[in-house]
C-alpha positions as CSV (number, residue, x, y, z in Angstrom):
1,X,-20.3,-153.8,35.2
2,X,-16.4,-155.1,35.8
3,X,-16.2,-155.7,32.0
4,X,-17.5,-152.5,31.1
5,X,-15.4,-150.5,33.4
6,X,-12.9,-153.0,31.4
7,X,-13.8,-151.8,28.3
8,X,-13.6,-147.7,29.3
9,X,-10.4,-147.8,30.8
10,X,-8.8,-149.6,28.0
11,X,-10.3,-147.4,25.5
12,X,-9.0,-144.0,27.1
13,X,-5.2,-145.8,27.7
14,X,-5.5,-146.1,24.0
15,X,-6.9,-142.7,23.2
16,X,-4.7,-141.0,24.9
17,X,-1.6,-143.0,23.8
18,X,-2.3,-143.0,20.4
19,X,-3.0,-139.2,20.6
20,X,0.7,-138.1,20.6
21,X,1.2,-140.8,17.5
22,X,-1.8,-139.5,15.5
23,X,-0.4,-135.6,16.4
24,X,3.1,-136.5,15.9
25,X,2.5,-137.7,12.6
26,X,0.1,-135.0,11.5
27,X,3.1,-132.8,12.3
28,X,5.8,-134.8,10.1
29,X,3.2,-134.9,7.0
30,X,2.2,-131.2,7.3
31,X,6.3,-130.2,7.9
32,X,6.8,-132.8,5.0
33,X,4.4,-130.5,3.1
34,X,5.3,-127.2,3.9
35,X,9.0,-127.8,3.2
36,X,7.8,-129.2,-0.4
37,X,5.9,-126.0,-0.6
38,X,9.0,-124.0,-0.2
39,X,11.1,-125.7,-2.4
40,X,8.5,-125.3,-4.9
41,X,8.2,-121.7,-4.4
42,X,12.2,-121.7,-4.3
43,X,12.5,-123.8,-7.6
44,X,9.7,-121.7,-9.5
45,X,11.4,-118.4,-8.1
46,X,14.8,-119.5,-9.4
47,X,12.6,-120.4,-12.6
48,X,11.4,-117.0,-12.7
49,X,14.8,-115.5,-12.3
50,X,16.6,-117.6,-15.0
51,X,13.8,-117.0,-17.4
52,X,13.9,-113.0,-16.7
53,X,17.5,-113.2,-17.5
54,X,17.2,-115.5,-20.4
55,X,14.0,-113.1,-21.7
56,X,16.9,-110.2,-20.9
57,X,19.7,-112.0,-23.0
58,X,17.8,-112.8,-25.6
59,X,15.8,-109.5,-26.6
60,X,19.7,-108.1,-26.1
61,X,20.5,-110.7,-28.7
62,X,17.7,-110.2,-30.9
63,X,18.5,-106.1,-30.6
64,X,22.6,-106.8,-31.9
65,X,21.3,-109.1,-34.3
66,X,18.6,-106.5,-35.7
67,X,21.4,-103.5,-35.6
68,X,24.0,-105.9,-37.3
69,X,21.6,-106.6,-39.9
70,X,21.1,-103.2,-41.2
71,X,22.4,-101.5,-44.1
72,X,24.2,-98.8,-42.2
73,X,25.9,-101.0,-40.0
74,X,26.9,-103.5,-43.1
75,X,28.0,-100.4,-45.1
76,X,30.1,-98.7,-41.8
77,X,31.2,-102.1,-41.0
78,X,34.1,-102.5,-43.8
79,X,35.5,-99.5,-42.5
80,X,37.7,-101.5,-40.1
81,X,38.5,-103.0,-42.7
82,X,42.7,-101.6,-43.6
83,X,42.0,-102.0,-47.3
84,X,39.0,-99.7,-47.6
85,X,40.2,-97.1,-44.9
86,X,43.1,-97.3,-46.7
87,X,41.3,-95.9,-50.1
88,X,39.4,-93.3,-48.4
89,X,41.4,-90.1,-48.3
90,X,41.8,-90.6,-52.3
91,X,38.2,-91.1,-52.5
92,X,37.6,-88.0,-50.7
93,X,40.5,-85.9,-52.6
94,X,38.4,-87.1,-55.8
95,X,35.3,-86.0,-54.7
96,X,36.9,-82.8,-53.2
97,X,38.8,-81.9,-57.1
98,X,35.3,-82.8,-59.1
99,X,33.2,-80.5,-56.8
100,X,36.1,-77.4,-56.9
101,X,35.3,-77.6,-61.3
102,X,31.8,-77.9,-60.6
103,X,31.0,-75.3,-58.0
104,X,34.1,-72.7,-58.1
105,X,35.6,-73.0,-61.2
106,X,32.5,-72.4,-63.4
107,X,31.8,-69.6,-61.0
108,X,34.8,-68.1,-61.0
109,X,36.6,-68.6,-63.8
110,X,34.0,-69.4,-66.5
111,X,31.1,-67.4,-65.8
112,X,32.8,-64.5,-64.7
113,X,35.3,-64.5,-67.6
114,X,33.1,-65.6,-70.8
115,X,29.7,-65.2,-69.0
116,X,27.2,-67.9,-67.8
117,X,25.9,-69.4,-70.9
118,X,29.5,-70.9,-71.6
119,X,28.8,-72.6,-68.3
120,X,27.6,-75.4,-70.7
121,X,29.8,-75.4,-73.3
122,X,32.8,-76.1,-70.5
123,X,31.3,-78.8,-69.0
124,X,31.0,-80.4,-72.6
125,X,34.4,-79.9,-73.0
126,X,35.0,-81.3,-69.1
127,X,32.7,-84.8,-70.2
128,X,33.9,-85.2,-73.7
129,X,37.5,-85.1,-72.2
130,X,36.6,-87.5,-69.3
131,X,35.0,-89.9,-72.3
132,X,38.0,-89.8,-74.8
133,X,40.7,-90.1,-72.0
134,X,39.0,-93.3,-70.6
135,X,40.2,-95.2,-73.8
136,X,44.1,-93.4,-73.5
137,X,44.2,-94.3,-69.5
138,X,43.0,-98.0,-69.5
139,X,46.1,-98.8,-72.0
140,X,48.2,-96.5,-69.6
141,X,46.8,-98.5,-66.2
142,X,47.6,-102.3,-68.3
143,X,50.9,-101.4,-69.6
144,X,52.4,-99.1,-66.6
145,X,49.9,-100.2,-63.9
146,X,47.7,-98.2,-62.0
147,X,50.0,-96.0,-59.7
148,X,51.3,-94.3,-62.9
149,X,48.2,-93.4,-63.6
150,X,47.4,-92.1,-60.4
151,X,50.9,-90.3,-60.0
152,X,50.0,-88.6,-63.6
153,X,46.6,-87.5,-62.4
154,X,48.2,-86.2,-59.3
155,X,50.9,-83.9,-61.6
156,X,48.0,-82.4,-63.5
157,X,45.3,-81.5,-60.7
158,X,48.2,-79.5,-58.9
159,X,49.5,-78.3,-61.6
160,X,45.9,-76.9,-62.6
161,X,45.6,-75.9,-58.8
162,X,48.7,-73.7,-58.6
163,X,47.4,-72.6,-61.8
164,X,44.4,-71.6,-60.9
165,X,45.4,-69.3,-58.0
166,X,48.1,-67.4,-60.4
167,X,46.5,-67.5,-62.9
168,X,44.9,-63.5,-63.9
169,X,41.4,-64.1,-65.1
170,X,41.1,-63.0,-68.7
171,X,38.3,-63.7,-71.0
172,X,40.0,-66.0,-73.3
173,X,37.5,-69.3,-74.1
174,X,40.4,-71.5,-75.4
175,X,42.2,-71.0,-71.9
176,X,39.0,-71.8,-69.7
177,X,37.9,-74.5,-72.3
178,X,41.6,-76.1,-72.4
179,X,41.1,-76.3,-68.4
180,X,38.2,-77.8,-68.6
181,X,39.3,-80.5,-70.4
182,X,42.5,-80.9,-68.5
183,X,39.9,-81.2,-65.4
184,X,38.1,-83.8,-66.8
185,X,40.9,-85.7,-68.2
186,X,42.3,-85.9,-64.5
187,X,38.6,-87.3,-63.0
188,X,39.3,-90.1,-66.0
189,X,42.5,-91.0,-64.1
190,X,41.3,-90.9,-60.6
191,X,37.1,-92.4,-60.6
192,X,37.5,-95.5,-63.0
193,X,40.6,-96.7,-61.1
194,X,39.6,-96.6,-57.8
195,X,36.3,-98.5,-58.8
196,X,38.1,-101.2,-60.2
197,X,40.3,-101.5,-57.4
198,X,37.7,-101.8,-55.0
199,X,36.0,-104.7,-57.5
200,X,39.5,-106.3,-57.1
201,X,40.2,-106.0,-53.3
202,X,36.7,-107.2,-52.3
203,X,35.7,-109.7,-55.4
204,X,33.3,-111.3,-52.6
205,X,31.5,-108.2,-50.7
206,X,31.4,-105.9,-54.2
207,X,28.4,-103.9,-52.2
208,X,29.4,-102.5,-49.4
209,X,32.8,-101.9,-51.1
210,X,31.1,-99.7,-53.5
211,X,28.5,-98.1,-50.7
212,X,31.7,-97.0,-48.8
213,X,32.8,-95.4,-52.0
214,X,29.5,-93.2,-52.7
215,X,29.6,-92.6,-49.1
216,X,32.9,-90.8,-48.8
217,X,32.5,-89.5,-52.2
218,X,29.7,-87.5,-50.8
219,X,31.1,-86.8,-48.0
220,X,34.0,-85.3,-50.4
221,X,30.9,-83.1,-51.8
222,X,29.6,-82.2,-49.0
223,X,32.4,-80.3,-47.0
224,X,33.7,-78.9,-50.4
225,X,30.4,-77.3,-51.2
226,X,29.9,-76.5,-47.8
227,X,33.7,-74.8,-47.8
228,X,32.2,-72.4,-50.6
229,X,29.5,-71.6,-49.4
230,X,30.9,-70.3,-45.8
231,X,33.4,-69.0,-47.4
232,X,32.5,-67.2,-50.5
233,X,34.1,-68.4,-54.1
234,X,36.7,-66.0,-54.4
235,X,40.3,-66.3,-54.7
236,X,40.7,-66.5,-50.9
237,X,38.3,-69.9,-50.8
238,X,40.6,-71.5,-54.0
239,X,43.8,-70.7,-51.5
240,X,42.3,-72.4,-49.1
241,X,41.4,-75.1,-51.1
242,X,44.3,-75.4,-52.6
243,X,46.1,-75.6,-49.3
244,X,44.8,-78.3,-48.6
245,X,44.6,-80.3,-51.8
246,X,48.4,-80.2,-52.2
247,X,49.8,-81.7,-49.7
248,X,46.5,-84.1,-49.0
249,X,46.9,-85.7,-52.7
250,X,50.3,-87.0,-51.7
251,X,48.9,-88.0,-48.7
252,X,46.1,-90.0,-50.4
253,X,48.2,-91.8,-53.1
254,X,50.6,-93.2,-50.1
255,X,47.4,-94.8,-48.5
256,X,46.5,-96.1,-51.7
257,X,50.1,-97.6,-52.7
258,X,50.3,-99.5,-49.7
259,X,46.9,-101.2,-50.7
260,X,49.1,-101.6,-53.8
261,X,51.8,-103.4,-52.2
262,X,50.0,-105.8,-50.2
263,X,48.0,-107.0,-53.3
264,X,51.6,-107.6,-55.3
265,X,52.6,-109.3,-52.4
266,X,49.7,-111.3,-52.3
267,X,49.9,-112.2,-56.0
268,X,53.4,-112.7,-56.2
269,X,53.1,-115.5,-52.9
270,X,50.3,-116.6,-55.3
271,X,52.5,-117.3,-58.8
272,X,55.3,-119.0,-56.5
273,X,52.2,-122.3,-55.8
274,X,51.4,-121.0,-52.3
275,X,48.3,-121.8,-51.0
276,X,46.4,-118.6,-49.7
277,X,42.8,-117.1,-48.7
278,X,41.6,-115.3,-52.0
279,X,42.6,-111.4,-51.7
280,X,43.3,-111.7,-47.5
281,X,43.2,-108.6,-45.7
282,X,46.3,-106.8,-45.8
């Protein structure tokens, strides 16, 4: 009976001193866990957060590369470029002189002088010109360089403008067809030059050179026609036109010429053994 009373007492002194140690380390490993729980729920949060942003980034990445890579954006791109801004205004004046004999001078001068079926006729007379005088202005452009030809072409189309607006309509066809020609001997100085410039400024990015010049061209086209047809063709739209084709051809060939310059520079840094990038932007 002694030993069993023994044996109880020492089992509750054990119970209930092991009790706190049994609790106490319950309580460490569940705080041990619950602190590993949040840290895990902190790390995957971060995680989260990171990846969001990262996801973010890259779809804005993906979006500038997919707008970079489209034609508009190549095309508009060269703009910023100083030698094709440069060449703009005298691809726009171009544009501006071919669409004033196609739109107002047949309608003005030809039809209403010799009648619309010599419509046709003139405009033979305008491409066989343009044809012939390609032959007469490449030897001009090798032997005198191509400002002379562009200073040339510049006399002519105002000297045919101021012509124009003084000039009292009569039906004569060897007047209006003599104009014609004139007109297309001047787009022979202006087009074929400005396309081979643009070959020689950018001999490594020929596209986009050549989209920007079909772009302004038509943009030339565009507010002409658009003039004339606000307007009226009449001899107040030619004043107009001419108003702003005199001084802006001037204008235009100075932008050019400084293209001009640069690229004579270049060249001339080039025959003296320096080393430089091919055709560097001015």
């Amino acid at each position: 009976m002694a030993v069993f009373g023994a044996l109880v007492t020492l089992g509750a002194i054990c119970m209930f001193n092991l009790r706190p140690v049994i609790f106490s380390a319950d309580s460490k490993k569940r705080n041990s866990q619950g602190q590993s729980a949040n840290a895990l729920l902190n790390k995957n949060t971060d995680s989260l957060d990171e990846g969001g942003a990262g996801l973010r980034e890259r779809k804005a990445r993906t979006l500038g590369q997919r707008v970079r890579s489209t034609v508009a954006y190549n095309t508009l791109s060269l703009i910023s470029n100083p030698k094709m801004y440069r060449l703009i205004p005298i691809i726009f004046m171009s544009a501006v002189l071919k669409s004033f004999v196609y739109g107002d001078f047949n309608h003005f001068f030809i039809a209403q002088c010799i009648g619309t079926s010599q419509v046709g006729y003139a405009m033979a007379c305008f491409g066989g010109a343009n044809a012939l005088s390609n032959v007469l202005v490449t030897k001009i452009a090798v032997r005198w360089g191509r400002p002379t030809v562009y200073i040339i072409g510049i006399t002519l189309a105002v000297i045919m403008v101021i012509f124009s607006n003084f000039w009292r309509k009569q039906p004569s066809q060897g007047i209006l067809f003599a104009m014609s020609a004139i007109w297309g001997m001047i787009d022979a100085m202006w087009n074929p030059q400005i396309c081979s410039f643009l070959g020689i400024l950018f001999p490594t990015d020929p596209e986009r050179a050549y989209a920007n010049y079909n772009l302004f061209n038509g943009l030339g086209f565009t507010v002409s026609f658009l003039t004339s047809s606000i307007l009226g063709t009449s001899y107040t739209t030619v004043f107009i036109k001419s108003g702003l084709v005199i001084p802006g051809l001037p204008l235009a060939f100075l932008c050019y010429y400084k293209n001009e310059l640069e690229y004579a520079r270049w060249r001339q840094l080039e025959r003296e053994g320096h080393e430089l990038v091919e055709n560097p932007t001015p």
